[in-house]
DSSP file (Angstrom, degrees, kcal/mol; ACC not computed):
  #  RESIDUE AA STRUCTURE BP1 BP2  ACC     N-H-->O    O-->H-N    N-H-->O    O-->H-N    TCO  KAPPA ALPHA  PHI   PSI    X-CA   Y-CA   Z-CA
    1    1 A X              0   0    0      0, 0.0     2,-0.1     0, 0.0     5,-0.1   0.000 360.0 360.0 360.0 107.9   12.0    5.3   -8.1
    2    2 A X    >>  -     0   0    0      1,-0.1     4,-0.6     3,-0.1     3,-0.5  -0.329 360.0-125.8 -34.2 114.1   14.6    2.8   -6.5
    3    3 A X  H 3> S+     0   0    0      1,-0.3     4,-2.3     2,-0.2    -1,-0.1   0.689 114.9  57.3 -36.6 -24.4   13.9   -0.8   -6.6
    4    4 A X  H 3> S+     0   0    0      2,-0.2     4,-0.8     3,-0.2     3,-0.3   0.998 111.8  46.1 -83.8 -63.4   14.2   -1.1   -3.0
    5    5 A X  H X> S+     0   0    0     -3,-0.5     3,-2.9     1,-0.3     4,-2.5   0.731 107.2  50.9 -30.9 -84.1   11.3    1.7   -2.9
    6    6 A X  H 3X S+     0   0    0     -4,-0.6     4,-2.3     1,-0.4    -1,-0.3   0.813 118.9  49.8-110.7 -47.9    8.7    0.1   -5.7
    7    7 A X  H 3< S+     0   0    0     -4,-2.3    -1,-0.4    -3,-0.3    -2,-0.3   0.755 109.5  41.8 -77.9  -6.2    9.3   -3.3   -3.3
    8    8 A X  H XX S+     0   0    0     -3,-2.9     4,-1.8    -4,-0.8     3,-0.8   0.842 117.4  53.1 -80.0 -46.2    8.7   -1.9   -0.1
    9    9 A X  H 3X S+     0   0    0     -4,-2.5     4,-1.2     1,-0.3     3,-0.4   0.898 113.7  43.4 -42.0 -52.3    5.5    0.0   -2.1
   10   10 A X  H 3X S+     0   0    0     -4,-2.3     4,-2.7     1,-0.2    -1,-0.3   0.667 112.2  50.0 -89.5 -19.7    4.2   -3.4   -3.5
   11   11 A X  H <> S+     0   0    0     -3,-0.8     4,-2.1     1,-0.2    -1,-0.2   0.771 113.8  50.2-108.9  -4.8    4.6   -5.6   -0.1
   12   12 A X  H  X S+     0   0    0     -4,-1.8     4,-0.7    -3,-0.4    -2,-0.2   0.786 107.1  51.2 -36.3 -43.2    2.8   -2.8    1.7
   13   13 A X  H  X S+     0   0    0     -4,-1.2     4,-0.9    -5,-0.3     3,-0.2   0.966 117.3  44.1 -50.7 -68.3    0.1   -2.9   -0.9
   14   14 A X  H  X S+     0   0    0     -4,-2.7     4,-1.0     1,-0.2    -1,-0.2   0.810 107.9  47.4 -30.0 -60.6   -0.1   -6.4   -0.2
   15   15 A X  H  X S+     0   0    0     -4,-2.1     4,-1.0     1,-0.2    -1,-0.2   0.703 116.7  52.1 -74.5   1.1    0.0   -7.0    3.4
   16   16 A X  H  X S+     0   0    0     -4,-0.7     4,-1.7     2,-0.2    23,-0.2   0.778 105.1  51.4 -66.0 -38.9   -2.6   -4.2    3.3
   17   17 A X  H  < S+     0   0    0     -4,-0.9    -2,-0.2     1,-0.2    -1,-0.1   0.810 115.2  48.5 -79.4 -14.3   -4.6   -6.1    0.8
   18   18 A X  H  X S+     0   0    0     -4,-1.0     4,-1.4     2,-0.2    -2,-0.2   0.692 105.2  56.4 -80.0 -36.0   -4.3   -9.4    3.5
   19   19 A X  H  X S+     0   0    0     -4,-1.0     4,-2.3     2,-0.2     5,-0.2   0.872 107.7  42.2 -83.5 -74.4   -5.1   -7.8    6.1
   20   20 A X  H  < S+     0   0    0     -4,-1.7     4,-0.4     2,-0.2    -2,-0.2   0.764 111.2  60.7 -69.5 -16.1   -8.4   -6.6    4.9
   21   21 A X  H >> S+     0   0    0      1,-0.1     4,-3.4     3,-0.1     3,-2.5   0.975 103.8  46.6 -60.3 -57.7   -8.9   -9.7    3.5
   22   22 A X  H 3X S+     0   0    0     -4,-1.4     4,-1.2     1,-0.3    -2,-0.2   0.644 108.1  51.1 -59.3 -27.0   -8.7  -11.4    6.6
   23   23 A X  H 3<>S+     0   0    0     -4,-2.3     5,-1.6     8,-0.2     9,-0.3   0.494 107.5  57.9-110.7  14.6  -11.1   -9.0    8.9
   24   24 A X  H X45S+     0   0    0     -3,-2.5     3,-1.0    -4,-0.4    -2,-0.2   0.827 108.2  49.4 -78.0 -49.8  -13.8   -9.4    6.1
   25   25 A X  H 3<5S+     0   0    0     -4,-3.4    -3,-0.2     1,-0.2    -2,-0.2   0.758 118.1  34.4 -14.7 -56.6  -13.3  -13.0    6.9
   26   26 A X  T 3<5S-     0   0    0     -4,-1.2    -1,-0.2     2,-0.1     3,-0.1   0.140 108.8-116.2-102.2  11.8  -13.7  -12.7   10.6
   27   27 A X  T < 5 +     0   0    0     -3,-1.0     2,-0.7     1,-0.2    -3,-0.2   0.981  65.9 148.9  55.8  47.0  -16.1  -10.0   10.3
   28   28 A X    >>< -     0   0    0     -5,-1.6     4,-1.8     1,-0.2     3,-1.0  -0.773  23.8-174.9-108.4  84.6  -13.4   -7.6   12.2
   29   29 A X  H 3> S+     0   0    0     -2,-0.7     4,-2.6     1,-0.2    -1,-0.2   0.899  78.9  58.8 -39.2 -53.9  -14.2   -4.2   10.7
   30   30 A X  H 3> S+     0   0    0      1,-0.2     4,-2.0     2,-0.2    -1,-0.2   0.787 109.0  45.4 -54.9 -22.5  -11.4   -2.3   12.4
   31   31 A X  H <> S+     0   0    0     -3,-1.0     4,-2.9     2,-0.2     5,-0.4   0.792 113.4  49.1 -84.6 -29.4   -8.6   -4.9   10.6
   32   32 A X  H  X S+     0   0    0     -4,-1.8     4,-1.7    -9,-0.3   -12,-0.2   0.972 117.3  47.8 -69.8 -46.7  -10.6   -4.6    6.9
   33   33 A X  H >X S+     0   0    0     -4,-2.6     4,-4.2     1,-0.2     3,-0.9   0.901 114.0  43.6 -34.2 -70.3  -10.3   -0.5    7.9
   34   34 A X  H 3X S+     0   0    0     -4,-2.0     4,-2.3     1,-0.3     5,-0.4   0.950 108.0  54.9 -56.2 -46.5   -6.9   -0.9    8.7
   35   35 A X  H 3X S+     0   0    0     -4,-2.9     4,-1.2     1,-0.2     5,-0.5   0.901 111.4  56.8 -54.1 -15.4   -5.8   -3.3    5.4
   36   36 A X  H <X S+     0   0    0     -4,-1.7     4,-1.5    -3,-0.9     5,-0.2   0.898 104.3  44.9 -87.1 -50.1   -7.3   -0.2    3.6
   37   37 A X  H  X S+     0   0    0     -4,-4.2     4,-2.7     1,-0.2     5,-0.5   0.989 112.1  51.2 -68.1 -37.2   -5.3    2.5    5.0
   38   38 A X  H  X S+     0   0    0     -4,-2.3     4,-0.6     2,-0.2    -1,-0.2   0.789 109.6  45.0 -89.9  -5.8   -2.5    0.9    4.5
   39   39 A X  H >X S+     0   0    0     -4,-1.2     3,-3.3    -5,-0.4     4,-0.8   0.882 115.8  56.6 -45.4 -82.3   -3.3    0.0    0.6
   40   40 A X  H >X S+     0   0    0     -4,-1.5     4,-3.4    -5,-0.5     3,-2.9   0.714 103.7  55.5  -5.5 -76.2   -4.2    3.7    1.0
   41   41 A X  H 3X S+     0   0    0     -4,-2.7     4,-1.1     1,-0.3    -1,-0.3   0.779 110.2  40.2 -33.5 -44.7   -0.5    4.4    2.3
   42   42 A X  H << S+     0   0    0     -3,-3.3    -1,-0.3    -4,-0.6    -2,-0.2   0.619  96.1  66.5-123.1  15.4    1.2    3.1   -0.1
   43   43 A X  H <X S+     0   0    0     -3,-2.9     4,-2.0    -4,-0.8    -2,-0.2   0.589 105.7  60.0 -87.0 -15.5   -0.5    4.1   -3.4
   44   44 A X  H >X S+     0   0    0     -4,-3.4     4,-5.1     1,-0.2     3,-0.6   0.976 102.3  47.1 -63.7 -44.1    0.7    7.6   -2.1
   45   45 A X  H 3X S+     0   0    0     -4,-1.1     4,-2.0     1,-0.3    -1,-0.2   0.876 112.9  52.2 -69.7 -10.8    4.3    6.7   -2.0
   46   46 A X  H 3> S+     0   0    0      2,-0.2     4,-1.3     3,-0.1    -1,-0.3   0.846 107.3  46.9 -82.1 -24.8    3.8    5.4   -5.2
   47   47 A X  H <X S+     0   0    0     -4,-2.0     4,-1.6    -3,-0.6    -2,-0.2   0.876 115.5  49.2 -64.0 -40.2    2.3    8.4   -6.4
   48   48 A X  H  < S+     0   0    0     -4,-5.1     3,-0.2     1,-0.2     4,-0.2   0.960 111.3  46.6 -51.3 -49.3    5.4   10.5   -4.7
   49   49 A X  H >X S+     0   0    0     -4,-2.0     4,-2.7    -5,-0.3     3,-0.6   0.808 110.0  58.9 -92.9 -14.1    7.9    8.5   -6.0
   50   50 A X  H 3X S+     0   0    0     -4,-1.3     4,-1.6     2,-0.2    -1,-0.3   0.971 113.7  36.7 -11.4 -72.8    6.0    8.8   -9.6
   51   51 A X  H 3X S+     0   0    0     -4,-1.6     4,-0.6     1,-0.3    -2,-0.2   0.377 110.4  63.1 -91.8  12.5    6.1   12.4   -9.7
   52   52 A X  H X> S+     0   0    0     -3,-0.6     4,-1.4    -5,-0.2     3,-0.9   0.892 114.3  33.6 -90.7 -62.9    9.6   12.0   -8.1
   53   53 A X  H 3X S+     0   0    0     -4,-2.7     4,-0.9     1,-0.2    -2,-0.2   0.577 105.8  66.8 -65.1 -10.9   10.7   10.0  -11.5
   54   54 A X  H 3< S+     0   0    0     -4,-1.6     3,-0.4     2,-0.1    -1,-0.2   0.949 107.0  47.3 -79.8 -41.1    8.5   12.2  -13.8
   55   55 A X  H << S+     0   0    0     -3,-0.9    -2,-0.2    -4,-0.6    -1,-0.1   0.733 106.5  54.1 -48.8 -39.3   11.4   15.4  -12.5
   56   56 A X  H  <        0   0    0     -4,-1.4    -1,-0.2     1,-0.2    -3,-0.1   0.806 360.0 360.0 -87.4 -18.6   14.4   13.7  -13.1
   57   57 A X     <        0   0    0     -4,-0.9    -1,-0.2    -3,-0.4    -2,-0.2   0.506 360.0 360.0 -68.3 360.0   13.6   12.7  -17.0
């Protein structure tokens, strides 16, 4: 996994995890939804690029 990759992964994660902070705050269910898929979204590419680095050792 590329560096560039495992930081685009982690500031998805984040703004995902902000994002659903922020519409539990405001009581906006559709924003907490959305901060969840996109957590969601990017523990898969982390998983990909996992099983990406588990092939090349």
């Amino acid at each position: 996994m590329g560096l560039d990759d495992k930081i685009k992964n982690a500031t998805e994660d984040l703004q995902g995890k902000a994002k659903e902070a922020s519409g539990k705050a405001r009581g906006d269910e559709s924003q907490e939804a959305e901060g969840k898929a996109d957590q969601s979204k990017a523990d898969v590419k982390k998983a990909g690029e996992n099983v990406k680095d588990a092939f090349k050792k």
